[in-house]
N, CA, C and O of each residue as an XYZ file, in Angstrom:
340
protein
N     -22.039      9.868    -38.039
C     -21.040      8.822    -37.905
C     -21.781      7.503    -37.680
O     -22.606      7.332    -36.783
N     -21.415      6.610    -38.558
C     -22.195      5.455    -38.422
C     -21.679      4.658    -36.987
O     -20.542      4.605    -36.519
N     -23.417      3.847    -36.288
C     -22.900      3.834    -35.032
C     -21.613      2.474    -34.733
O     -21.076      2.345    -33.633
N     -21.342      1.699    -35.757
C     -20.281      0.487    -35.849
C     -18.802      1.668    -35.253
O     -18.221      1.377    -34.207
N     -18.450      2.703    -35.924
C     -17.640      3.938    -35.651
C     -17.142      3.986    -34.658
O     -16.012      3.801    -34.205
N     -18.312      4.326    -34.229
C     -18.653      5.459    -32.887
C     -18.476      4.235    -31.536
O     -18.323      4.477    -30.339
N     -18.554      2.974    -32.182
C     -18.734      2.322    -30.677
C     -17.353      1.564    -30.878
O     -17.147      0.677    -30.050
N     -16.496      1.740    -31.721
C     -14.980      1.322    -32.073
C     -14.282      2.872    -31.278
O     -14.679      4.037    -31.316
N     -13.378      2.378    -30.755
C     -12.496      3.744    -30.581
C     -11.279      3.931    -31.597
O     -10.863      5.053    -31.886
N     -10.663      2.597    -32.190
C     -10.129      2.469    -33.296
C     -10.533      3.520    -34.570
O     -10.014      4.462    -35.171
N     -11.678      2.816    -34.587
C     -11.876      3.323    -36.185
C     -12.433      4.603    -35.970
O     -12.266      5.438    -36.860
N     -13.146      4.954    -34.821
C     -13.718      6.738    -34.812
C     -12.453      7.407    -34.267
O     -12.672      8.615    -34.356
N     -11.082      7.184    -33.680
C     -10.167      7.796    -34.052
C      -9.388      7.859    -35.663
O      -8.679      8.810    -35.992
N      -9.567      7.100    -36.239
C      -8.769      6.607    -37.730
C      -9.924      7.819    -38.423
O      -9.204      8.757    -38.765
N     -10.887      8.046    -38.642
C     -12.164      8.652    -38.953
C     -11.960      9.985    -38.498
O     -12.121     10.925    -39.276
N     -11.545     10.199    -37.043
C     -11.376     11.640    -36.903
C      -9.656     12.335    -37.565
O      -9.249     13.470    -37.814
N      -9.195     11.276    -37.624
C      -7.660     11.900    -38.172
C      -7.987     12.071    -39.571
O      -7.612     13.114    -40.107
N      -8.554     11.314    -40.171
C      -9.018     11.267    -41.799
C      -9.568     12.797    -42.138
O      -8.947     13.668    -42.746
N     -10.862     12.883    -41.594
C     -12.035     14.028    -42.005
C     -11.315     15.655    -40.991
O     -11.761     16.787    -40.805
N     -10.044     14.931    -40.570
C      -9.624     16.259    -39.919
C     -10.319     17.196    -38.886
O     -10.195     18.416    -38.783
N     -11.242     16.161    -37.984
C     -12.821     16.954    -37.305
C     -11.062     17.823    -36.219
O      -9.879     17.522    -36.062
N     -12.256     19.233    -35.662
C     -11.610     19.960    -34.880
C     -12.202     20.082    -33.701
O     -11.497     20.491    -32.779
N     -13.719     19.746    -33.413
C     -14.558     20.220    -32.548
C     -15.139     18.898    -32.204
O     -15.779     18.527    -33.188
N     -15.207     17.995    -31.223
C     -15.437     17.094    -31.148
C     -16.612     16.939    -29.023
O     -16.300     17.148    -27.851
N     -17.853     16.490    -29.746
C     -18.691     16.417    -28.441
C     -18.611     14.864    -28.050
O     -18.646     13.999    -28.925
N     -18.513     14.592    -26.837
C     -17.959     12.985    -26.086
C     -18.618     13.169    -24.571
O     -18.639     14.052    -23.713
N     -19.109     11.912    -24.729
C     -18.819     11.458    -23.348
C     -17.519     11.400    -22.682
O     -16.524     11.054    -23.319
N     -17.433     11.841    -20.953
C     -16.070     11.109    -20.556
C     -15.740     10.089    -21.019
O     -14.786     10.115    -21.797
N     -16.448      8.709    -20.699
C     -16.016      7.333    -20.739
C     -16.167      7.230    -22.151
O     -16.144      6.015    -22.350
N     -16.316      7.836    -23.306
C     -16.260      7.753    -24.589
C     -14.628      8.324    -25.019
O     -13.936      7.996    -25.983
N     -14.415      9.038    -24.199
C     -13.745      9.962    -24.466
C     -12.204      9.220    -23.983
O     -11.193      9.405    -24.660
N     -12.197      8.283    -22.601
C     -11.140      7.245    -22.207
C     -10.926      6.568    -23.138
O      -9.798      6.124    -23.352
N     -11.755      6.373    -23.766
C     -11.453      4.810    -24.423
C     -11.003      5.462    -25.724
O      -9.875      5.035    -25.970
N     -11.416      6.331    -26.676
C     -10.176      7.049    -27.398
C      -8.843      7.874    -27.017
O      -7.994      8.377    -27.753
N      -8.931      7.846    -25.895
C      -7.637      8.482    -25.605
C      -6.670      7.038    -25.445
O      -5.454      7.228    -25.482
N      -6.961      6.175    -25.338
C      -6.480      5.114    -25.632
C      -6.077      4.296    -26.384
O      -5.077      3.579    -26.421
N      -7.237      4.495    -27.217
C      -6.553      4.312    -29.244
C      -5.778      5.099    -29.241
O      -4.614      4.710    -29.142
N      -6.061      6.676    -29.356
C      -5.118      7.478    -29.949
C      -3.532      7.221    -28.958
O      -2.601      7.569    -29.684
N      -3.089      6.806    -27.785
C      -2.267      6.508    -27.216
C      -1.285      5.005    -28.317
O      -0.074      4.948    -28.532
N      -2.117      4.248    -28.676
C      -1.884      2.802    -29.636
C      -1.313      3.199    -30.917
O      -0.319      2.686    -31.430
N      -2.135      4.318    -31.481
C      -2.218      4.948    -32.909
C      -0.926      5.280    -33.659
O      -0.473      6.386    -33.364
N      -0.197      4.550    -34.599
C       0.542      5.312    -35.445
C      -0.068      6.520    -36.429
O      -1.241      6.744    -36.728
N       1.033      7.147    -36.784
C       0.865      8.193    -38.046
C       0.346      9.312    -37.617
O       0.752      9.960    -36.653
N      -0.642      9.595    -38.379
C      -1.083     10.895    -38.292
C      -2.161     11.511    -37.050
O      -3.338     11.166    -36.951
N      -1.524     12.410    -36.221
C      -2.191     12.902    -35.025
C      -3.563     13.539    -35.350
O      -3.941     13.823    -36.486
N      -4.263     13.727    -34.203
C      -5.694     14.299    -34.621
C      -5.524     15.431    -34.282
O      -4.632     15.850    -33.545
N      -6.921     16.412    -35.125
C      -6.395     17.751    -35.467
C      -7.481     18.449    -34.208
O      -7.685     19.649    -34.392
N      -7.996     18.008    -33.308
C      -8.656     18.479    -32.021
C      -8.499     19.800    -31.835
O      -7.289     20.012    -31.756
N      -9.258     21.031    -31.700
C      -9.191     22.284    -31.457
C      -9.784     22.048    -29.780
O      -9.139     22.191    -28.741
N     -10.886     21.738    -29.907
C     -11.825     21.825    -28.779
C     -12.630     20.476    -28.182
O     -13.454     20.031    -28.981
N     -12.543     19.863    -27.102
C     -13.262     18.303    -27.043
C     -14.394     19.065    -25.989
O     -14.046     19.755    -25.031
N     -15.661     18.821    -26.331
C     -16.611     19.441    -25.161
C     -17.309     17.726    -24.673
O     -17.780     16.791    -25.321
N     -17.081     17.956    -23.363
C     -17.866     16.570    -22.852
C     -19.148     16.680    -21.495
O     -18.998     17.403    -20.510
N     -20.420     15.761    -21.750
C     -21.155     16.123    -21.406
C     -21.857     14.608    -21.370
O     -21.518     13.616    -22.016
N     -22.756     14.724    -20.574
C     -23.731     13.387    -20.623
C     -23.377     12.477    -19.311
O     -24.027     11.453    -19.102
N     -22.139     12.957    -18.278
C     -21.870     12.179    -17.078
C     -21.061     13.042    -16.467
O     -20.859     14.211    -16.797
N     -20.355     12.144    -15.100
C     -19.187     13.283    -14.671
C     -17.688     13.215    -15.304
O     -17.050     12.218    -15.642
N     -17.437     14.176    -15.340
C     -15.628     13.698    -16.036
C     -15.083     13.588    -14.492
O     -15.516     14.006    -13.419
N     -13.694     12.676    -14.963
C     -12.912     12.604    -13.852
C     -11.523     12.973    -14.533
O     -10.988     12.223    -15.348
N     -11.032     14.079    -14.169
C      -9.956     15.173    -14.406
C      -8.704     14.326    -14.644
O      -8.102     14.294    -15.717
N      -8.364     13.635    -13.528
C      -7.099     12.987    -13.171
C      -7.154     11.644    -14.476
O      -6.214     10.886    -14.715
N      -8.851     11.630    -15.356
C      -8.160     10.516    -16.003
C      -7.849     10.883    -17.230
O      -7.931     10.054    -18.137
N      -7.501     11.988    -17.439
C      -7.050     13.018    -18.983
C      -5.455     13.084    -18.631
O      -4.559     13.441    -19.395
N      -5.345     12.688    -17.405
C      -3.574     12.669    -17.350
C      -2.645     12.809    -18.194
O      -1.949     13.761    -18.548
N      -2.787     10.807    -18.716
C      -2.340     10.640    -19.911
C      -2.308     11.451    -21.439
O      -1.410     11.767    -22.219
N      -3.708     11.593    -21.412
C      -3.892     12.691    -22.391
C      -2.902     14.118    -22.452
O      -2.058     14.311    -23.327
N      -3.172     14.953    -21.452
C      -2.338     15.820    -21.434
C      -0.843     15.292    -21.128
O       0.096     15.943    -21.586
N      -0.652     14.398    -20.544
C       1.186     14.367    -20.901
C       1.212     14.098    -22.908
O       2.087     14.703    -23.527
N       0.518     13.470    -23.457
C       0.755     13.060    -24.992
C       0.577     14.351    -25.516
O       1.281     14.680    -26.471
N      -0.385     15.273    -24.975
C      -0.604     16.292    -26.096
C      -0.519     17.700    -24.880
O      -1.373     18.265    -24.196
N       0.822     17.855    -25.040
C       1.235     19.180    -24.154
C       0.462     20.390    -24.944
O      -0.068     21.340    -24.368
N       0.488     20.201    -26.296
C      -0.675     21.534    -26.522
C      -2.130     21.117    -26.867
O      -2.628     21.483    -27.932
N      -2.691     20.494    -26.140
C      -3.920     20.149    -25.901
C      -4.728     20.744    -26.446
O      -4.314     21.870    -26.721
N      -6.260     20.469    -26.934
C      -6.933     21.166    -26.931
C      -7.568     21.705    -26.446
O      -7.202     21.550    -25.281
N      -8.524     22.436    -26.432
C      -9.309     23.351    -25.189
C     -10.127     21.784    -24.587
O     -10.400     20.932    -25.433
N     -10.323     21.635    -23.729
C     -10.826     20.496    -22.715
C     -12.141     21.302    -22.145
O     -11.883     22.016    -21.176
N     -13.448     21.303    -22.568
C     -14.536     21.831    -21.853
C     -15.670     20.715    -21.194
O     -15.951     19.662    -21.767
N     -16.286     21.156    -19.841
C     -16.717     20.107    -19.647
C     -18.295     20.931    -19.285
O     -18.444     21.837    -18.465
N     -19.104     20.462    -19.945
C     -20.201     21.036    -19.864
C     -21.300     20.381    -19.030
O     -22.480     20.730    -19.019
N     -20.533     18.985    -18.056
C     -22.012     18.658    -17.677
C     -22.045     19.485    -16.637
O     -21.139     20.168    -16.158
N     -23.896     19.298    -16.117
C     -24.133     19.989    -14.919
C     -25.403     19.418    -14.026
O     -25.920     18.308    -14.156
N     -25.779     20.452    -13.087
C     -26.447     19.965    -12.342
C     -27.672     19.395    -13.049
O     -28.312     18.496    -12.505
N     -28.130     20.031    -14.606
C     -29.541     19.840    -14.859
C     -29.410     17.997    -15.258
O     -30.329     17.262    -15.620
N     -28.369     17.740    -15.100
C     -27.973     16.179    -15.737
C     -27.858     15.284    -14.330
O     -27.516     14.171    -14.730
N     -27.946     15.247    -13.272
C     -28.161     14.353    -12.577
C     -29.224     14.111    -11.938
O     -29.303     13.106    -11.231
């Protein structure tokens, strides 16, 4: 993903609804700031099976939003750990 994309939450949501991704690796705070486009976003929903996030701490309570928009969510995994701080 070119990095102009990746540092838009716009267009790497518009990009993930397009290419239909299912499996998607994020930072938390990567991961806010598209849940925020996709909150803005008309049309077509993203096809998310699984979001694995890693690289900081997640903070649970801020997927809130997320899970009220997408009652069938995708699997939400959070893989960071101790070897990361």
């Amino acid at each position: 993903v070119p990095d102009p994309v990746v540092r838009s939450p716009e267009d790497l949501h518009a990009l993930l609804v397009s290419e239909g991704v299912t499996v998607l690796s994020q930072t938390p705070s990567a991961f806010y700031a598209l849940q925020a486009a996709d909150a803005l976003a008309p049309g077509p929903r993203l096809s998310l099976e699984a979001v694995v996030f890693g690289g900081e701490a997640l903070e649970p309570q801020r997927l809130a939003p997320w899970l009220d928009a997408h009652p069938d969510s995708p699997r939400l995994i959070n893989m960071y750990g101790i070897t990361e701080t």
